[in-house]
C-alpha positions, 0 to 999 in steps of 0.5 A, a space after each residue: 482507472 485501472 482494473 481490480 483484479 485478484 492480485 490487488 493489495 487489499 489497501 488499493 482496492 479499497 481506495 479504488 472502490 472510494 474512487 468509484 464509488 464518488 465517481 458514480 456520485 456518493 459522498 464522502 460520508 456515505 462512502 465512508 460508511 458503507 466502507 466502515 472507515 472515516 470520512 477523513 480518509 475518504 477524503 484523503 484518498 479522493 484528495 491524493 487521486 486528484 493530485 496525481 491520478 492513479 498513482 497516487 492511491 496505489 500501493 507504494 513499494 518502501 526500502 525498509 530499514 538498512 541492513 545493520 550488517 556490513 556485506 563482509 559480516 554478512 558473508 562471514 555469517 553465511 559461512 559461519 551457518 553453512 559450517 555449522 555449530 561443532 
């Protein structure tokens, strides 16, 4: 498993704590408990590094909403903030 380290999103650290702590043999509601969350999340945390190891249970980078400005729009806007209000 990968290390902790001080840029570990939170999110990921916690679900690689729930990894750890199972590996060293706690169950599901326990882990739970200790990590204040559900034991449905425990287990679907536990579930998702079975399927596809660490991957599964890092943080995932989502692309967002796309822009509602076309490129050109953008760029007329950017020109239209650099001039100025006069």
């Amino acid at each position: 498993m990968d290390r902790i380290t001080k840029d570990t999103d939170i999110r990921e650290y916690r679900r690689k704590l729930v990894v750890r702590l199972s590996k060293r043999g706690l169950k599901q509601q326990s882990i739970a408990e200790v990590l204040d969350c559900s034991q449905e999340l425990v287990s679907q945390i536990l579930s998702a590094y079975e399927q596809t190891g660490i991957s599964g249970i890092k943080k995932k980078k989502y692309p967002g909403a796309s822009p509602k400005l076309t490129l050109a729009h953008q760029q007329e806007l950017q020109a239209h903030l650099v001039r100025g209000a006069y």
